[in-house]
C-alpha positions in Angstrom: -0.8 13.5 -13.0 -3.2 10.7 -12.4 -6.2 12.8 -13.6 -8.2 11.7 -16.5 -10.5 13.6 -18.7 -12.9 11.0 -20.0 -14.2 13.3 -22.7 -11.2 12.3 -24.6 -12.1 9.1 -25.7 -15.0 7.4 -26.7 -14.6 3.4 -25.7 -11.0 2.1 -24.3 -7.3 4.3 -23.7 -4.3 2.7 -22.2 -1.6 4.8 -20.6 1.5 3.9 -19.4 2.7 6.1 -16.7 5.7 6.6 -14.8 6.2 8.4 -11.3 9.5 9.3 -10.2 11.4 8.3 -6.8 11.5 12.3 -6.7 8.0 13.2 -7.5 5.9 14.2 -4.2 2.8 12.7 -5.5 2.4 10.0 -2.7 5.2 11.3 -0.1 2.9 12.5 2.5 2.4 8.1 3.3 5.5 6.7 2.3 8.4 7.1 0.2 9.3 6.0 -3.1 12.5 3.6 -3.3 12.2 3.1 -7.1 10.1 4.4 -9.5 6.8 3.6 -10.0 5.6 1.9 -13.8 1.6 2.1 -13.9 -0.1 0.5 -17.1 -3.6 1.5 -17.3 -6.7 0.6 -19.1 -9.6 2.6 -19.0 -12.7 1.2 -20.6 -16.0 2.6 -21.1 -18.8 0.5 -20.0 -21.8 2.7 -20.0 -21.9 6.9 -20.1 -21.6 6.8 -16.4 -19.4 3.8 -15.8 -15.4 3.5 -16.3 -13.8 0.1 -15.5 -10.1 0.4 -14.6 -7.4 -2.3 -15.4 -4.1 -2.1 -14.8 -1.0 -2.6 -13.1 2.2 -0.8 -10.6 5.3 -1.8 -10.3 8.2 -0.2 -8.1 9.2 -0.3 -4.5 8.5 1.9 -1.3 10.9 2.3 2.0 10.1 0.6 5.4 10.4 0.6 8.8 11.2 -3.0 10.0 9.3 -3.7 12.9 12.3 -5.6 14.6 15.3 -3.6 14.3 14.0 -0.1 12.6 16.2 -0.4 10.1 14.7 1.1 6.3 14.4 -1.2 3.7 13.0 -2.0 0.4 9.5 -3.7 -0.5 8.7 -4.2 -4.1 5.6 -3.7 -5.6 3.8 -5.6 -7.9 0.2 -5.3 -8.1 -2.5 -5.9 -10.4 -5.9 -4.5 -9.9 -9.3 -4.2 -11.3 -12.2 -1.6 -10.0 -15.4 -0.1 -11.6 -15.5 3.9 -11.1 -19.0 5.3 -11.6 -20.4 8.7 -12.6 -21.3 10.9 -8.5 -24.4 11.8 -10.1 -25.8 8.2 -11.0 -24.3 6.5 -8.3 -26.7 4.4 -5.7 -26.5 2.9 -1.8 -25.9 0.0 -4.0 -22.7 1.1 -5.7 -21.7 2.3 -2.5 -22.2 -1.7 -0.8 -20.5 -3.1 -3.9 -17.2 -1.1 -3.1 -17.9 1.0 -6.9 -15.6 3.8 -6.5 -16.8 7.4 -7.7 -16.1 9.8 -10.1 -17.2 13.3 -11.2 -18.3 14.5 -14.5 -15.7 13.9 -17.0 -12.6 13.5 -14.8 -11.7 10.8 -13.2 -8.8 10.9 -10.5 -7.1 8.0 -9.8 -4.5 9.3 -6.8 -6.8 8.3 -3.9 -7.5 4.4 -5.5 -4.0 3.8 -6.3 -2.3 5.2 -2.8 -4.9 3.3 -1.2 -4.2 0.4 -3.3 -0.5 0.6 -2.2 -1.1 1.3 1.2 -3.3 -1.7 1.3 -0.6 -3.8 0.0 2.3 -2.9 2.7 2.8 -5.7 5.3 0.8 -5.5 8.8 4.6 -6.4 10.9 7.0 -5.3 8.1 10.4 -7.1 8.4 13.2 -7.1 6.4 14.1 -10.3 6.7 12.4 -13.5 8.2 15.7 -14.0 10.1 16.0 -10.3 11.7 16.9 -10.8 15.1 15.5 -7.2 16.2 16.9 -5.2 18.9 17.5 -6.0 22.3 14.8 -5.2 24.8 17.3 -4.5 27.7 20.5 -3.2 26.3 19.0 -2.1 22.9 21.6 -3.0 20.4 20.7 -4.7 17.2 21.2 -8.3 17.7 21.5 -8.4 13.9 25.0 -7.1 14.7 26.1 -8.4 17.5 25.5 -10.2 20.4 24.5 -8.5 23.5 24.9 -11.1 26.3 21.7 -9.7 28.2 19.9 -12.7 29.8 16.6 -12.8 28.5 13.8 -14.8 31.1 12.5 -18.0 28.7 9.0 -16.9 28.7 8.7 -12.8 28.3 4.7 -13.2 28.7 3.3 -11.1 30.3 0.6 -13.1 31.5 3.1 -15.4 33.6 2.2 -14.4 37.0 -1.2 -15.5 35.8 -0.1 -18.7 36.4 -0.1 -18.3 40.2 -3.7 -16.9 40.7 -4.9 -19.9 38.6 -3.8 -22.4 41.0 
């Protein structure tokens, strides 16, 4: 589905593609909320070098971080890479982050599910405000409140504070 055979055109081919909430292309890292809309543009720069234009659209499910509740994060990405022929590609390629292709086919899977994967949050949330779950009682504060006394300062390093002295 996201295989290209270059053969079939001599100096520029867009594509628009779609990939469905249902489609298992990218399920094995995370799974589709809405569909995907990819617009491509491949353009020939040399026999042995493809530059790749284009943009995604759509929206993944999360975990949030706070109170493991799923949600939904949009996608909106734009991105721009050079792909270069395996069999005239160089250390140099390699240090300039040129990505690789064989032959007349280039794939596109691995770029754009690490594109994607790239793009997730490092703490996903699903909202700023989540109040997460409680650490003692383990109810979702988002919900309702527990009425577990929490300690002001949960640091671990607080006894610290006694050896220092």
């Amino acid at each position: 589905m996201l295989k290209f055979n270059l053969a079939l055109f001599s100096d520029r081919q867009e594509y628009d593609l779609e990939i469905k909430k249902t489609d298992p292309i990218f399920h094995k890292d995370f799974k589709i909320a809405e569909d995907f809309l990819i617009n491509l543009a491949l353009t020939k720069d040399k026999d042995s070098t493809v530059i790749v234009e284009g943009t995604l659209s759509g929206a993944i499910f999360l975990e949030c971080g706070r109170c493991l509740k799923q949600y939904t994060h949009e996608l909106e990405l734009n991105f721009v890479t050079i792909f270069k022929d395996k069999a005239v590609y160089t250390k140099e390629d390699e240090l300039s982050e040129v990505e690789v292709f064989k032959g007349n086919e280039l794939d596109l899977y691995e770029y754009l599910r690490e594109t994607i994967i790239l793009d997730m949050p490092l703490k996903p949330v699903c909202t700023e405000d989540c109040k997460g779950i409680c650490s003692i009682c383990g109810k979702d504060r988002n919900v309702e409140k527990c009425g577990c006394e929490t300690k002001g300062n949960d640091s671990p390093f607080v006894d610290l504070k006694n050896i220092i002295k």
